[in-house]
N, C-alpha and C positions, 0 to 999 in steps of 0.2 A: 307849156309842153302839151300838144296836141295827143289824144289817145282816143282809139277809137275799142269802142265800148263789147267787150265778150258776147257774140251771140246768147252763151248760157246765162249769163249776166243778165243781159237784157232782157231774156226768158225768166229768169225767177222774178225779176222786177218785175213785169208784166203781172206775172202770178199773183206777187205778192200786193201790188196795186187793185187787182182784181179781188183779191178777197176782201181786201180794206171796203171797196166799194159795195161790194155782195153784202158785206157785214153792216153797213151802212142803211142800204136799202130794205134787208131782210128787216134792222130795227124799227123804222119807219112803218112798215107794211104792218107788223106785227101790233105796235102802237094803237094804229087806225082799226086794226080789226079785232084788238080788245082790249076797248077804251075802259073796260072794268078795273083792266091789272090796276094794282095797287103799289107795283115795280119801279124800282127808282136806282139808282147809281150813289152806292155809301159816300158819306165823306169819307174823309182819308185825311185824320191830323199828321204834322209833320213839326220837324223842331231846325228846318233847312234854316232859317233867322236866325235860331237861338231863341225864339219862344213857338210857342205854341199856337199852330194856324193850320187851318184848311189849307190842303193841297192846291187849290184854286185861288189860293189866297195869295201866293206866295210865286213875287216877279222874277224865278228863276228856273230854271230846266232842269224838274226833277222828277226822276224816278220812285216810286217808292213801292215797297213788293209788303204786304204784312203777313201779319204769322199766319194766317187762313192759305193767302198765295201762296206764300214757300210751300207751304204744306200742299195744295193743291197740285205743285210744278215739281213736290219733292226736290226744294232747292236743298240741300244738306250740307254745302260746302261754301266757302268763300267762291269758291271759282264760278259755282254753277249757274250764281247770275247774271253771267254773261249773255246767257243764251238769251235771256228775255229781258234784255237792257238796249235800247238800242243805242251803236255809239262805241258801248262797251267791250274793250279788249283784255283778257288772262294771257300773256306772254309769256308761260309759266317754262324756263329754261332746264330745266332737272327734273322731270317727273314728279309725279303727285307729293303734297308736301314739304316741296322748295318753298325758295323766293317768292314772290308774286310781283312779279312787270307789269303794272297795271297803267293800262293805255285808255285816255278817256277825249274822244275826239281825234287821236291821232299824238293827243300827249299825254309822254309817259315815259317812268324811267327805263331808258335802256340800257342799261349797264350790268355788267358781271361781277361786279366790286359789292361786295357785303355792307359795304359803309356807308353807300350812300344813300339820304333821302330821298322819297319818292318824291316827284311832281303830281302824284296825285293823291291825296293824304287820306291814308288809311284809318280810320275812330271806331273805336269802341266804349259804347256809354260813355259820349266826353271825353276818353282819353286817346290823345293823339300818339299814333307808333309808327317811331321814329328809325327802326329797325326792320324791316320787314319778312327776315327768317323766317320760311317755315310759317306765314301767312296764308296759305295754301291750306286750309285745315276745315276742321269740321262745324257745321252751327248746332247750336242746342240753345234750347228753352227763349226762342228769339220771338222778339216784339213787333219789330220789323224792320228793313234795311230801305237804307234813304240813298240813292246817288245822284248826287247834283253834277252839273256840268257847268263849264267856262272855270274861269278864275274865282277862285273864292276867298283870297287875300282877306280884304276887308274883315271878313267876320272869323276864319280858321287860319290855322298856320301858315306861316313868312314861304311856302315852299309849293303851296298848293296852286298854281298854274295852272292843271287840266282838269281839276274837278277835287273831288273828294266822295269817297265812300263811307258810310257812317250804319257799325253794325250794332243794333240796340235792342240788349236784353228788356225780358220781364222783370219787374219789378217788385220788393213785396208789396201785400197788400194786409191788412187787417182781417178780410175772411179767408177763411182756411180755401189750400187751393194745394192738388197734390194730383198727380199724373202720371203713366208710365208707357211707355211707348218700345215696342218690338217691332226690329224690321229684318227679314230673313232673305235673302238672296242668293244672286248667280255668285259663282266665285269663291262660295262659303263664307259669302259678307254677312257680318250680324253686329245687329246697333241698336245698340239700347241706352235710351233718352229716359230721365225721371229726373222728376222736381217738387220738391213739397212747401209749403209757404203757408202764414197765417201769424195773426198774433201771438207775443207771447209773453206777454205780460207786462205790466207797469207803462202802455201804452206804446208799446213797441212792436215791430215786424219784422220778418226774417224768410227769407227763401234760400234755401239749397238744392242747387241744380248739377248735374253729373251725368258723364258722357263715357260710352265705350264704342266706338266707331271699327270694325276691325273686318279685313275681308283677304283674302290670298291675291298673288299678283294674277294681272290679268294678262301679263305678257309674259309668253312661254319659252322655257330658255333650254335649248337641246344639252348644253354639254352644265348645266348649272342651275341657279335657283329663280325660281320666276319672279319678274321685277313687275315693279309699281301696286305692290301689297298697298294697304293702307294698317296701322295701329297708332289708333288716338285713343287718350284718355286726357280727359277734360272733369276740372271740379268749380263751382263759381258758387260763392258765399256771400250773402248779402244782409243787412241788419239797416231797418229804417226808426230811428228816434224821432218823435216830434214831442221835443220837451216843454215847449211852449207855441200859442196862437201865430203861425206866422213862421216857425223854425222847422225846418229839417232839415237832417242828419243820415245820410248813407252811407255807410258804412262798406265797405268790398274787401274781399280776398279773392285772388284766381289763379291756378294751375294748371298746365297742360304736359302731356309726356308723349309725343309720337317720335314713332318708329318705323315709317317706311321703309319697305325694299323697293326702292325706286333706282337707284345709279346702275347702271344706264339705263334708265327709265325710258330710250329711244331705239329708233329703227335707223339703224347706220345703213349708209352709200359711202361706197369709195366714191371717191371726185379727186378732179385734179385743174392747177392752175393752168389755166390757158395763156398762155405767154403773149399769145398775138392779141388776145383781148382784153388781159389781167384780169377776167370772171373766173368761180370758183363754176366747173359744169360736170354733169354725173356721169360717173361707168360702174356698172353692176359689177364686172370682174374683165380681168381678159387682160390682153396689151396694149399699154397707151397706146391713145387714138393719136392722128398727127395734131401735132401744138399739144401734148401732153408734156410736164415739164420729167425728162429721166429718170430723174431722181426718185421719181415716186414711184412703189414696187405696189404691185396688186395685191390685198388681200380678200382672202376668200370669206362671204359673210353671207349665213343663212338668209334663203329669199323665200317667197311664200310670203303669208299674211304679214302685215304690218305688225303685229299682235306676237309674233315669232321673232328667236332671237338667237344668235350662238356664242354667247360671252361666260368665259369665265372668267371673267375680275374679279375686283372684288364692288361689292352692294352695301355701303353702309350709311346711313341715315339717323340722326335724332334729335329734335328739338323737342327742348324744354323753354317753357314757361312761366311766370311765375311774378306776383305782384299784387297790392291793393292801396287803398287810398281811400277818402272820405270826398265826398261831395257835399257842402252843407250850402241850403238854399234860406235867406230872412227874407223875409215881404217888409218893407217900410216905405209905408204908406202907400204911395204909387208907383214906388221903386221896388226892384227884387235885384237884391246884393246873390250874387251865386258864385262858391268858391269850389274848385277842383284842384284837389290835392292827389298827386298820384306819383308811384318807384315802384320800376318793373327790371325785369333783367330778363334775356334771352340766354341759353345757350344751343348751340348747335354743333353735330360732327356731323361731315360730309367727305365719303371718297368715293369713289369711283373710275371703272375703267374711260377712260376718253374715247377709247374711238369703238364700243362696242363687241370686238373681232375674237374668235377663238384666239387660243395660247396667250402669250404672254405680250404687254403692252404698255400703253403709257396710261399712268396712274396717274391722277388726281384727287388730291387730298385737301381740306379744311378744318379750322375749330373757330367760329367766332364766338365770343362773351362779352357781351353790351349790355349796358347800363343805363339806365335813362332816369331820369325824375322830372316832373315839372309838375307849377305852379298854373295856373291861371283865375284871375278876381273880374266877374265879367259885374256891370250895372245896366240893366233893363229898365226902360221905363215909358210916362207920353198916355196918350190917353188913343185909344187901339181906331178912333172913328178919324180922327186928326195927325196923330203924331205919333208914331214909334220910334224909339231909338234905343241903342249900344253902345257899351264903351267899355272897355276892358283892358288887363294888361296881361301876357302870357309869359312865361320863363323856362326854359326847355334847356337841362343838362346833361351830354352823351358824355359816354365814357366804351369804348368800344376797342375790342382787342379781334384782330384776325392773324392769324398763324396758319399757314398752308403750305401749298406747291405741287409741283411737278413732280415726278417719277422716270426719268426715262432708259429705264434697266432692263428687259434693252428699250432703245426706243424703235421703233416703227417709222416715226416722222426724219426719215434719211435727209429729206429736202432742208431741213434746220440744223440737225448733229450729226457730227460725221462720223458714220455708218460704226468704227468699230469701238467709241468712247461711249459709256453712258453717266447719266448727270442724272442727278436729284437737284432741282434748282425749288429754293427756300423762300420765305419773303414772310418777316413780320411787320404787320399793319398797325400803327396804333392811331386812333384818332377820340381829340376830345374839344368839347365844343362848347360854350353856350350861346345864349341867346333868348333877348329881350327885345320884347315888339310893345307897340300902344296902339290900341285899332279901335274905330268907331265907326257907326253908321246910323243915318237917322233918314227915315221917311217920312214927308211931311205933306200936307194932301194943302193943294192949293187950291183948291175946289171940291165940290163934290164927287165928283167924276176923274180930278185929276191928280196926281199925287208924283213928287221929286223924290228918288232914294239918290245920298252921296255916302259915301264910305273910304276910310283910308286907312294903311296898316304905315306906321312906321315902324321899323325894328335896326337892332344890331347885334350880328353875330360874329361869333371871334369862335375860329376854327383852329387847332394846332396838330401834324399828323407826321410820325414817324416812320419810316418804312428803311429796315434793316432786310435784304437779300442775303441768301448764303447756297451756294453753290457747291455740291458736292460731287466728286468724281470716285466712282462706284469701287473702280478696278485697283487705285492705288490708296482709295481713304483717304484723301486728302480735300480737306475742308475749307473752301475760300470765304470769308465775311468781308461784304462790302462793307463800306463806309456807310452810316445811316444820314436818311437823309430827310430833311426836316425840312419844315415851312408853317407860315400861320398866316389866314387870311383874314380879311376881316369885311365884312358885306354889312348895306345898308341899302339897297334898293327896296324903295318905297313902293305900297301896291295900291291897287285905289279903283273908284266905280262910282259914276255917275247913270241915274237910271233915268225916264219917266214913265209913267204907268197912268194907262185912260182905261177906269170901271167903264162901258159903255152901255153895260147897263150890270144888275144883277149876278147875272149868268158869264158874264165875258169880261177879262181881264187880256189887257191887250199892253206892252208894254216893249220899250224899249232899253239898252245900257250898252254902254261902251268903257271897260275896263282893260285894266293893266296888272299883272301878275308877272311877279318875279321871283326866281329863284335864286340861291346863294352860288357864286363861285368858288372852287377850290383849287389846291393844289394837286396834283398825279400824283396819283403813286403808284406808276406803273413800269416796269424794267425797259419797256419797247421802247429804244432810240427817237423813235419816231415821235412820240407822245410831248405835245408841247405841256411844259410846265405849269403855268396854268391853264385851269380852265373856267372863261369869263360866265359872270352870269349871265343866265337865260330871263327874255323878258317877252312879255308877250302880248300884246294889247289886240284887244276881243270886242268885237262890232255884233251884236246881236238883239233881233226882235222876234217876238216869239206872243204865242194869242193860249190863251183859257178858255172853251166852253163849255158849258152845257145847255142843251137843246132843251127850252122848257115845253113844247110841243111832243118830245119824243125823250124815253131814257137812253141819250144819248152824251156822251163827253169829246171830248177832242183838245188835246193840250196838242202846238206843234211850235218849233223855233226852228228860226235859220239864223247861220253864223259865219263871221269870216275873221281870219288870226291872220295876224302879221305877226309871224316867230321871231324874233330877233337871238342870236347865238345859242339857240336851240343845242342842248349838252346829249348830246348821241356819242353811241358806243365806237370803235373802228376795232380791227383784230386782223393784225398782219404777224407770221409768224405764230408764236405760242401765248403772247403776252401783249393782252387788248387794254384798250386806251380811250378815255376819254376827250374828244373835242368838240369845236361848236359850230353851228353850219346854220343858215338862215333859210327857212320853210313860209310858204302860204298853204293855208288848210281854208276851205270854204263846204258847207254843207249844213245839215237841218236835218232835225226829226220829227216824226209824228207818234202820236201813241192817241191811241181811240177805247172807251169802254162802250158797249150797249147791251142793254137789259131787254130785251123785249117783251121778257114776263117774269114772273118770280124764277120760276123753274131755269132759265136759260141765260145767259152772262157769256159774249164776246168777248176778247180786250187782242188787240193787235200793234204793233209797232214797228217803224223802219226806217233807218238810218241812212244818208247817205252821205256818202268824203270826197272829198276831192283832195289830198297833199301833195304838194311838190317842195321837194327838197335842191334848194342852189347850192351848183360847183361842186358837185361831192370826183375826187378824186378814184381813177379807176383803181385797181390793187395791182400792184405791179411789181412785187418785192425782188422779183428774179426777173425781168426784164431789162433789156437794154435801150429801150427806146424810151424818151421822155413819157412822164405822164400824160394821164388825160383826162377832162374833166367834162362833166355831163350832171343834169339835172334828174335825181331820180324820185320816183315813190314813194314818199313816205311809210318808211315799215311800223311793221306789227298796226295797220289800222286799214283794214278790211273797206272797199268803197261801199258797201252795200251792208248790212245789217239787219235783218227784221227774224219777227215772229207773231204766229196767233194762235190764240189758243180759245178751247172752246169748254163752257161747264155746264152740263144738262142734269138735273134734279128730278127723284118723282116718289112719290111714294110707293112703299112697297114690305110687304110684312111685317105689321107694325110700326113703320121705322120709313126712313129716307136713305135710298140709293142715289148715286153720283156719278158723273163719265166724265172724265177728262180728258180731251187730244189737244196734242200742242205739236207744232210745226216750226224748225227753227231754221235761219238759213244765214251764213255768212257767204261774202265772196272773197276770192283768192286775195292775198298779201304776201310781202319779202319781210324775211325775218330778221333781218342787218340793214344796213343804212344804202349797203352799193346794190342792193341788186341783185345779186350771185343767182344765176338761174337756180343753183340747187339749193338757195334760201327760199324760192320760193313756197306758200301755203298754200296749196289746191281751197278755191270754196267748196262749202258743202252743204247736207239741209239734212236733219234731223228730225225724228217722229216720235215723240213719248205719248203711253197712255197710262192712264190711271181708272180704277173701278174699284167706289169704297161701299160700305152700308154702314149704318149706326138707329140703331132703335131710336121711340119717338122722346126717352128720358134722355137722350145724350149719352149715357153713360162710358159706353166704347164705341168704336169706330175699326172695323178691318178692310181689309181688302187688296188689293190686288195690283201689280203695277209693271208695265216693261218700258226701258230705256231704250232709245237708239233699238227702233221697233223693227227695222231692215239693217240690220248689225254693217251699218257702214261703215266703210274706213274713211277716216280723215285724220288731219296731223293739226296740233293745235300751234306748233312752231317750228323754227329748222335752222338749227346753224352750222355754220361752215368751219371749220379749224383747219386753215390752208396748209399749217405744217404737217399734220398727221394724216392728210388726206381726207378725211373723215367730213362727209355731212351729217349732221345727228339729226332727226326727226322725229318730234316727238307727239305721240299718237294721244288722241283722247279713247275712251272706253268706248269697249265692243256693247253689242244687245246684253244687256243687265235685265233680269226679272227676277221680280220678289213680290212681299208678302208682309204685309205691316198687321199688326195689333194697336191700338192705344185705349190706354182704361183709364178714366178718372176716378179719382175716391173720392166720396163724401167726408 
């Protein structure tokens, strides 16, 4: 499908091609004319294998941001590395402290069902979460976050198709190590970070790290309370044993407790189904346009800022957290046996008004409570100049409960219930799972210069999921219970990656692989007629070559890959009516990234990056629930994945009263995306571009570090997603944060 390209589009590429280039040349120049610096481009370990390697070292497309970075970009949340990921999409469907829809190349889950695993696997220290609640949350006391791209089967879980995110704490260590960190902002935001760690006897170590993240909503609500607050509290416990040469033992406990006011954490539009076209398209207020479907009555909804709102529903939000486990690593001989033992549980309450609107509306309600535990015994081994290799086995058991529904007392949505009945419609979820994989991967250098990785996951998972609806009518109390209805699937698609990789010298790693990533299918559990019973696995096999440098002439890096997926029953969201549904639909995604570091001298540090997509989605069906005319079928855009992605950021150094001062500006830019699978003009995402700066100082003993900071420096509006609920009329849109300025502290103790 032929598309011709956004003038704006074209303009920020330009832009963003031009700085890459300026940044380039500036290093170069700078090089030559002071060949004294002593400046150079850090390594960067990473554990993207599952051991331990130089970032240059390692034949896959990875991201990786460390604690100095976060800290420099003030990344402070799961969400916020998006901005400086290229690639990387937050589909975050509920305001701050939801879900997280995490889109990585174009794949990703899109679904509104609480139970299902992500295709893009979410870690933390090792341990994979298999629920994603309320993933949306805060970081503290963090080491550094790793995002790899394509398929990562072979080495991480049976599910991970478009990548994986891997967020990884500090560590103890044996010298004492204790911190406190103050950050005061717009909004009445105040976050306070501390960690203390150090030996503590009989040859053991221990760190305790703790978070209070909390700030008022940012979106102002005329007749009610203002939504998209943030309150987190975060605790993480750690105990490291090494009882003998060769053994350790880590020990964990972790807790979390937020409480957003986030529902409806969005900026409602009426809209209405176009009958002649089956698109969902917008009207601010007023009387249907012609092709509006009758049915649908206008309501009135505060306009002004995106940031403004006129709902009083209701706002309720909280997830809890909570879990630990032992990690224990042996060295024998040339082998290292490493076991992960981990049981977590979520719980979360979620209601919210639907469609945003003064007076009274349709209400939507949740509680899920999931369960998880797994296993994994991974064996490392090989000698690092010839031969590495993996082999492990993983075991992962859910247990998950969702209890919810609808409200429609009265309803709003006339065009689904008729106008003078209202219904509370019920539905309990239950779903329980396991599953056992056996994966290995071995690279093996068949020269000096040349080296084969193969890798394959085998698994089997056995899925069983209950789903009882109950339907209540308001006005007589009379309570219908369907019949529950049940099903068990059972999946075994095989994942797997063939690479090679040519050192061509030192400095350049150039490599090619072609893999295969599979996700499990399942059964519906969804009330819409429509919704086919199952839904078949996704499989996806991935063409990608991709080059590592660094410029020993210049401190200069450059990692870039290009890539192409052949989606096969690619498992997207559909939502006709009140009650959305999973199916499968066959996608080609084609594109590449770049990312660049350069130093030109001690004092000054570039790094830029920028993505580009191309997805096309086969056959997707127009929406047409109240039409008479046959459907119609057309190829569309791939949602939630932005064609354009970058960002650069700048860090200049100098001395200054004692001590060293700091200037950060960072430039971010996505372009427009649809937030559902058809298109709906009023799913669509406007692009946008972003300006953060930062201004820190810290004396010449290290001891503190203050300073100064403002977000979204031209308080712009942009929406970070936008869905359509054709029954109630409603597009929801929902906004990322206005200009935020604050004010940090951090104090180390001796």
């Amino acid at each position: 499908m032929s598309k011709k390209l956004d003038p704006r589009l074209s303009l920020k590429l330009s832009a963003t091609a031009a700085a890459i280039l300026q940044l380039i040349s500036v290093s170069a120049w700078a090089q030559q004319s002071s060949s004294s610096s002593d400046s150079g481009i850090a390594t960067i370990n990473v554990t993207a294998q599952r051991i331990v390697q130089s970032l240059q070292d390692v034949p896959v497309s990875v991201t990786a941001l460390s604690a100095g970075k976060l800290d420099d970009l003030r990344v402070i949340s799961t969400v916020d590395i998006q901005q400086f990921t290229p690639g990387l999409t937050f589909a975050t469907s509920a305001g701050e402290g939801h879900k997280a829809n995490v889109v990585i190349r174009g794949v990703g889950l899109n679904s509104s069902s609480n139970l299902r695993e992500a295709n893009v696997g979410m870690y933390i220290d090792d341990i994979y979460v298999a629920n994603t609640s309320g993933l949306t949350s805060s970081l503290f006391d963090m080491e550094r976050v790793e995002i790899l791209r394509g398929p990562q089967g072979t080495l991480y879980g049976n599910t991970v198709t478009g990548g994986l995110i891997h967020y990884i704490s500090r560590k103890p260590t044996r010298q004492f190590e204790s911190f406190a960190a103050v950050d005061i902002g717009s909004f009445n935001s105040r976050r306070i970070e501390a960690a203390v760690g150090g030996a503590i006897g009989g040859g053991a170590a221990a760190r305790l790290s703790a978070l209070v993240d909390q700030h008022d909503g940012f979106m102002s609500n005329s007749i009610g309370s203002a939504r998209n607050s943030r309150d987190d509290r975060a605790v993480r416990g750690q105990i490291l044993l090494e009882p003998s040469k060769g053994v350790s033992l880590l020990f964990r406990a972790y807790a979390s407790d937020n409480s957003p006011n986030s529902g409806p954490g969005w900026k409602p539009r009426v809209a209405f189904l176009n009958t002649a076209t089956g698109l969902g398209e917008a009207v601010v207020d007023g009387p249907c346009p012609a092709g509006c479907d009758s049915a649908r009555n206008p309501v009135s909804i505060a306009n002004g800022s995106i940031w403004s709102i006129a709902s009083s529903g209701p706002s309720e939000l909280r997830v809890k957290r909570s879990g630990g486990g032992l990690t224990a690593t042996f060295e024998l001989g040339s082998m290292t046996l490493t076991s992960v033992t981990d049981a977590s549980k979520v719980f979360k309450h979620y209601k919210e008004d639907s469609s945003g609107a003064p007076g009274q509306s349709t209400y939507f309600e949740t509680d899920i409570d999931a369960k998880q535990f797994q296993q994994e015994f991974r064996l490392t081994g090989g000698k690092r100049e010839s031969l590495l290799w993996n082999a492990g086995i993983f075991y992962l058991k859910r247990d998950d409960l969702d209890f919810g529904g609808v409200d429609f007392s009265p309803a709003i949505g006339k065009g689904f219930f008729p106008a003078t009945l209202n219904y509370k419609a019920l539905d309990r979820k239950l779903l329980k799972s396991t599953s056992l994989s056996l994966f290995g991967q071995v690279e093996y250098a068949l020269t000096k210069e040349v080296s084969v990785v193969a890798g394959a996951r085998a698994y089997r998972q056995d899925e069983d999921t209950s789903n009882t609806s109950r339907l209540l009518r308001v006005a007589t109390g009379v309570l219908d219970v369907g019949t529950p209805v049940t099903a068990s699937v059972r999946s075994d698609d095989p994942s797997g990656k063939l690479g090679l990789n040519w050192r061509a010298d030192k400095r350049t790693l150039i490599y090619g692989s072609i893999s295969r990533g599979a996700r499990p299918g399942f059964a519906q559990m969804s009330a819409n007629p429509a919704a086919p019973a199952l839904v078949l696995p996704e499989l996806l096999t991935a063409t990608e070559l991709g080059i590592k440098k660094d410029f020993e002439s210049m401190p200069l890096r450059v990692n870039a890959s290009a890539y192409h997926y052949d989606y096969r029953n690619m498992q997207t969201n559909a939502f006709l009516g009140i009650a959305s549904f999973q199916l499968n639909k066959d996608a080609v995604v084609t594109g590449g990234e770049i990312e660049v570091i350069a130093k030109p001298t001690s004092s000054l540090e570039f790094s830029a990056n920028a993505g580009l997509l191309n997805g096309t989605v086969k056959n997707v069906q127009r929406r047409l629930p109240n039409a008479a005319t046959a459907p119609e079928y057309r190829d569309t855009e791939l949602h939630n994945a932005p064609r354009t992605t970058a960002s650069i950021q700048g860090k200049y150094s100098w001395p200054m009263a004692g001590g060293n001062a700091y200037y950060v500006l960072s430039q971010t830019y996505r372009s427009s995306t649809f937030g559902e699978l058809e298109n709906n003009p009023v799913q669509k995402v406007e692009g946008y571009s972003l300006t953060n700066m930062r201004f820190g100082y810290s004396p010449n003993n290290g001891k503190w570090q203050a300073g100064l900071y403002v977000n979204n420096v031209f308080n712009k509006e942009y929406f970070t997603y936008t869905g359509f609920v054709s029954s109630i009329r409603i597009a929801q849109q929902f906004p990322g944060r206005p200009r935020w300025v604050g004010a940090f502290l951090n104090y180390t103790f001796d």
